[in-house]
C-alpha positions in Angstrom: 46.7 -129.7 47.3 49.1 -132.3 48.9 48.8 -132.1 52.6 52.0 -133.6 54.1 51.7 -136.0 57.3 53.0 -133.1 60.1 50.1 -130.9 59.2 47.7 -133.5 59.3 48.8 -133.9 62.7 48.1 -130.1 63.6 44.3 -131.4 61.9 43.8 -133.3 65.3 40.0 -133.2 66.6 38.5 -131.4 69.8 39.4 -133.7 72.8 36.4 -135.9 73.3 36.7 -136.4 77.4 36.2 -140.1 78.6 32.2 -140.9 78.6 32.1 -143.0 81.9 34.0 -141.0 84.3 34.6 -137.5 82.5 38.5 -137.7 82.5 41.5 -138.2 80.4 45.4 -138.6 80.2 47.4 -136.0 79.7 51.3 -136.2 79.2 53.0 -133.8 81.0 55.4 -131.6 77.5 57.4 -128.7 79.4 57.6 -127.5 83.0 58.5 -124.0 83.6 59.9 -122.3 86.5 57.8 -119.3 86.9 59.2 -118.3 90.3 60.9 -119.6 93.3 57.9 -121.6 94.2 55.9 -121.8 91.4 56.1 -123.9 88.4 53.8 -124.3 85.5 53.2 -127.6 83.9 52.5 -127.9 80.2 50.2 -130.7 79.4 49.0 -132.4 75.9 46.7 -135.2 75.3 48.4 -138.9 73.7 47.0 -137.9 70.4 47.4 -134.3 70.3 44.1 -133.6 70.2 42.5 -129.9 70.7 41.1 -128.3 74.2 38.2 -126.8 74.4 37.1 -125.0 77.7 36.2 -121.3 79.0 38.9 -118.8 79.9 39.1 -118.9 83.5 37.8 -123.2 84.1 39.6 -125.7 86.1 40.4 -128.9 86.3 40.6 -131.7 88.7 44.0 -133.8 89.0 43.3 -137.4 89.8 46.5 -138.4 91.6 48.1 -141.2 93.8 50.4 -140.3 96.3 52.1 -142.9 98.3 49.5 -145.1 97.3 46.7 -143.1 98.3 44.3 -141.7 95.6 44.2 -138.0 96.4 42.3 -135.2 94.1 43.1 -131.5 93.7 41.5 -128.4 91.6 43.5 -126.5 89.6 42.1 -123.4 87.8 44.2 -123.3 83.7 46.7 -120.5 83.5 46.5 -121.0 79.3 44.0 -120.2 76.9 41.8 -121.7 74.8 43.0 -119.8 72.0 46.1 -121.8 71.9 44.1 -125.0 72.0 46.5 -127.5 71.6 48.2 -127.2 75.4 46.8 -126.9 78.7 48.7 -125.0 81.2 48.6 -125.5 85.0 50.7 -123.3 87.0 50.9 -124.5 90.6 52.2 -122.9 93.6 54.2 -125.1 96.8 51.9 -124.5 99.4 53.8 -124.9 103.0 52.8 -128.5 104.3 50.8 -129.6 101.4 50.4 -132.8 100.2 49.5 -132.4 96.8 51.5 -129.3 95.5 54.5 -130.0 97.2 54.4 -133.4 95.6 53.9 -131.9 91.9 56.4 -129.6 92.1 59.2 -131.8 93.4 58.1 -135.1 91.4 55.8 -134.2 88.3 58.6 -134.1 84.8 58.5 -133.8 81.6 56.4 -137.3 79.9 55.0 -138.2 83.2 51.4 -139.0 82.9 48.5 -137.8 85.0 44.6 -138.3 85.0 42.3 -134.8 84.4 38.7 -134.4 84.9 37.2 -132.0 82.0 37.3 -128.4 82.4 34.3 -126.9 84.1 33.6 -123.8 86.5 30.8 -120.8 86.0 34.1 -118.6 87.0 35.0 -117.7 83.4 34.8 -114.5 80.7 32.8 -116.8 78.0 29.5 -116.1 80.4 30.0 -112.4 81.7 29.2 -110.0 79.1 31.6 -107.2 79.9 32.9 -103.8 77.8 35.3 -103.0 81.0 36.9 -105.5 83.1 38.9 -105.8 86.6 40.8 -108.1 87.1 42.2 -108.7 91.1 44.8 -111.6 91.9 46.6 -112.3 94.4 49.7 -115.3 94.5 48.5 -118.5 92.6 45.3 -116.7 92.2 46.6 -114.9 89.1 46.3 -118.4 87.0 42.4 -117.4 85.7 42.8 -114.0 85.2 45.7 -115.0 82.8 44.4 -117.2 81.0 41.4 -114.4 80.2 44.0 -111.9 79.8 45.9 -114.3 77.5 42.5 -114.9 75.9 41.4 -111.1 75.3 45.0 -110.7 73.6 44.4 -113.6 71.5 41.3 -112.9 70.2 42.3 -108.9 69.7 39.2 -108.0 72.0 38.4 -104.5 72.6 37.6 -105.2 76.4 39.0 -102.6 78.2 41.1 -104.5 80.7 42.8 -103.4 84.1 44.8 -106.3 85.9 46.0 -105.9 89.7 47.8 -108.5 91.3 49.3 -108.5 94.9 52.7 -110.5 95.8 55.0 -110.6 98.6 57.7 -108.9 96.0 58.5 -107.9 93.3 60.4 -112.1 92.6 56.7 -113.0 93.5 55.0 -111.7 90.4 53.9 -115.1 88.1 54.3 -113.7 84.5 55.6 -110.9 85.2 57.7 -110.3 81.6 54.4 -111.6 79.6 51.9 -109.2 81.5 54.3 -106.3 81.0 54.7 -107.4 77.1 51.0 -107.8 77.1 50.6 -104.2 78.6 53.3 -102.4 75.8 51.5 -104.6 73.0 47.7 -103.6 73.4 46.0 -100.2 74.2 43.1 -101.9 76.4 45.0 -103.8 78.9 47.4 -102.7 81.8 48.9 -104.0 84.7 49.6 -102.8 88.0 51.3 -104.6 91.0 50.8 -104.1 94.7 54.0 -105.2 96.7 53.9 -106.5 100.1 57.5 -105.3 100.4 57.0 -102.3 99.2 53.6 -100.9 99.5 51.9 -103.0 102.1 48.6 -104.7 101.3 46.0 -103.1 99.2 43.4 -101.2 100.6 40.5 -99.5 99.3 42.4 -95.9 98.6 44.9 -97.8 96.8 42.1 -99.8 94.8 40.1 -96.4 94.0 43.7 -94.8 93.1 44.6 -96.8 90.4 40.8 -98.2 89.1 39.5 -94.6 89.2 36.7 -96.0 87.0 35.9 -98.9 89.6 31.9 -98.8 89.2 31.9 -99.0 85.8 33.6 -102.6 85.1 33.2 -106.2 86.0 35.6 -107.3 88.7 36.7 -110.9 88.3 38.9 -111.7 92.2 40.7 -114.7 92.8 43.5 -115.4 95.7 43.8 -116.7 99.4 40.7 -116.4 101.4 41.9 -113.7 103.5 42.6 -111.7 100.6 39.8 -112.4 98.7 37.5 -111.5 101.9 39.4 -108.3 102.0 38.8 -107.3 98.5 35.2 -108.3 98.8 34.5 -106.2 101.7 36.5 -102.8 100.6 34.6 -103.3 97.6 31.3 -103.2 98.6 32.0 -100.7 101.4 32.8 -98.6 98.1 29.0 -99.1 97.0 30.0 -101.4 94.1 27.1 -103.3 92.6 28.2 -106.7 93.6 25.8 -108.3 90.7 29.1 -107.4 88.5 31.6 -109.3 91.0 32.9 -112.6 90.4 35.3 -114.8 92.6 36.9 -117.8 92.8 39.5 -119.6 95.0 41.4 -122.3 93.8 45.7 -124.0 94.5 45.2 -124.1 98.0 44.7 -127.9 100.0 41.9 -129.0 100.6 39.6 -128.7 103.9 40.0 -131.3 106.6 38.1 -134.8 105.4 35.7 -136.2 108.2 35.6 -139.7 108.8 32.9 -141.4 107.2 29.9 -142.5 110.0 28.0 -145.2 107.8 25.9 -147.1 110.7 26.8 -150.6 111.6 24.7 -153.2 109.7 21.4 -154.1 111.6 21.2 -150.4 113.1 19.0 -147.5 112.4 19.6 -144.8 110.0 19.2 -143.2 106.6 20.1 -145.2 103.2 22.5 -143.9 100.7 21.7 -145.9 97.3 23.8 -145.3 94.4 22.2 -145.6 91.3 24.9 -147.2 88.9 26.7 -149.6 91.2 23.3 -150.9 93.2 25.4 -149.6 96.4 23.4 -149.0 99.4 24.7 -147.6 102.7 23.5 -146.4 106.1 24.7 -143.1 107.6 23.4 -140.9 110.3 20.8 -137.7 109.6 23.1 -134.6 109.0 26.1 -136.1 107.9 27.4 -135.2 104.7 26.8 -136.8 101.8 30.3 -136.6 100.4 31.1 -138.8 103.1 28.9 -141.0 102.6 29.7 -141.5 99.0 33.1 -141.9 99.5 33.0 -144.3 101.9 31.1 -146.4 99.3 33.8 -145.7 96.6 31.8 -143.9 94.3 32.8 -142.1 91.2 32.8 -138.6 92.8 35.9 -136.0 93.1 36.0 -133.7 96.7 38.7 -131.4 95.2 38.0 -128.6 97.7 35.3 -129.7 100.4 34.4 -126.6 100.3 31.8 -125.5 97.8 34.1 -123.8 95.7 35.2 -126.0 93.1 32.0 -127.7 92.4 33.9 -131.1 91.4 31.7 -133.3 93.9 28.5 -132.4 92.3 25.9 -135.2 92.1 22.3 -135.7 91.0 19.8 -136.5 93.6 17.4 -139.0 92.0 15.0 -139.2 95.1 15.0 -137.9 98.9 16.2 -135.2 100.2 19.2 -133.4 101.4 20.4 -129.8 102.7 23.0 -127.8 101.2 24.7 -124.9 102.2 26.0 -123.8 99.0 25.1 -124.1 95.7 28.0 -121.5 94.5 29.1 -123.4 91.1 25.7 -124.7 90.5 23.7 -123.0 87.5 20.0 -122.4 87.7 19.3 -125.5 85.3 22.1 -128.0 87.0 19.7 -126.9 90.4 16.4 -127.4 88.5 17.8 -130.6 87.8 18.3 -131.6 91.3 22.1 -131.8 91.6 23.8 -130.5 94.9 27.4 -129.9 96.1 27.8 -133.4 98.0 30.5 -131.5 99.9 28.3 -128.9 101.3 24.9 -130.9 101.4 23.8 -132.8 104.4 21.5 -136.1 104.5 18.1 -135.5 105.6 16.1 -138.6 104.5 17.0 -142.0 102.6 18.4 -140.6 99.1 19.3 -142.1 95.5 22.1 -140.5 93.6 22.5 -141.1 90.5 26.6 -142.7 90.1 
């Protein structure tokens, strides 16, 4: 059969993300204006090539901004069942940097460099008959993209989706998660309006989730909302093995100033495996800081243990962390640690 040149196009392969450094280009198709401050970027690859990644991953922006390399983590609001885009939808956060700067400069062909898509914070993992889903603002970018995924696929999950906003203008998506709704018999969506109904509480919760203890809740929003939901719910006697949260869009935590010792002076070594790069930093401080005042290879996208971007392998020595929250058992095993949340406690090796 003759297979004309625009469908061999659509043959593209799976994206095959950068070896050395784990990114890639992508070329920035379509930006859509989801609300007042919201927009979501639509993003291919130079050759058109396929994503693959989990319903509910992120990825990490590699940026300059007024000539300063900044990086932020952004969880995709698309699905991998419509492979050839990836979507980011990004809210303006007041004073921040990064966001701000995307949504007033990023257009349509403007380039920008992508880590792959990673996070445990996906539906691909969780095997689930009955799902929650609980969003608040920007937050609603995973659950979409499972929601968008379930559709997709024609899944039989059975899905509720809540989603808090200031008003009723506030809701991302609102159109496609009402379509969504009127189109499939095991999703629905319900909103909680700031205007309107105040913020949600754990009567409201148990109002409309009846069935609460039987599903898989899946939370993503601002920390105070997220700390909210995560308290009412286990105050309900939820079995918190079946809750899942993430926190992404936000800026990033305050960065400390890197206290590598003055040469000739006492401290711990900080040897990087690739480069031959040694430095000298003080016991407890953080080995993100360290690392980045070397210039190595590594991404703090959150500096706070959510995002797990700044993971590293420790080759030898020994460091404490307090958080391993995107870590799986084997990456642990392994002896990789969150460099934002771990703390030098002896010469290390680190293998970049």
């Amino acid at each position: 059969m003759h297979q004309d040149a625009s469908h061999k196009e659509w043959e593209s392969a799976p994206l095959q993300w950068a070896a050395v450094d784990g990114t890639t280009n992508l070329i920035c198709q379509k930006v859509i204006q989801e609300t007042h401050d919201v927009k979501t970027f639509v993003f291919q690859t130079p050759k058109l090539s396929r994503f693959n990644y989990k319903a509910g991953q992120f990825v990490t922006l590699q940026l300059e901004i007024k000539g300063e390399p900044v990086s932020r983590t952004y969880t995709i609001s698309s699905t991998p069942s419509r492979p050839y885009t990836l979507e980011l939808t990004i809210k303006k956060v007041d004073g921040g940097k990064v966001s701000g700067w995307l949504l007033d400069n990023l257009k349509e062909g403007h380039r920008v460099v992508a880590t792959a898509p990673a996070g445990i914070f996906n539906l691909a993992d969780v095997d689930a008959d009955k799902v929650l889903f609980l969003s608040a603002g920007c937050g609603i970018t995973p659950m979409m993209s499972m929601s968008r995924w379930l559709q997709d696929t024609c899944s039989t999950v059975d899905a509720r989706f809540i989603h808090s906003a200031r008003s009723e203008q506030d809701i991302i998506f609102h159109n496609e998660l009402e379509l969504m709704a009127k189109k499939s018999s095991f999703f629905s969506a319900d909103y909680v309006l700031e205007d309107k109904d105040g913020f949600l509480t754990q009567e409201k919760l148990q109002q409309l989730v009846p069935d609460l203890h039987s599903r898989t809740i899946f939370v993503c929003g601002p920390a105070p909302y997220m700390e909210a939901v995560k308290v009412m719910v286990a105050e309900s006697g939820f079995n918190m093995d079946n809750y899942h949260e993430e926190s992404f869009g936000g800026e990033m935590m305050p960065k400390k100033e890197a206290s590598l010792v003055k040469e000739g002076e006492a401290g711990l070594s900080v040897s990087l495996q690739k480069s031959g790069k040694v430095g000298v930093v003080n016991p407890g401080d953080l080995l993100i800081d360290a690392l980045e005042a070397q210039k190595a290879p590594v991404v703090a996208a959150c500096r706070a243990g959510v995002c797990g971007a700044c993971k590293v392998q420790i080759i030898d020595g020994e460091v404490e962390s307090s958080s391993q929250m995107t870590l799986t058992p084997e990456e642990i095993e392994q002896g990789y640690v969150l460099s934002c949340c771990s703390t030098v406690k002896s010469d290390v090796a680190v293998a970049v």
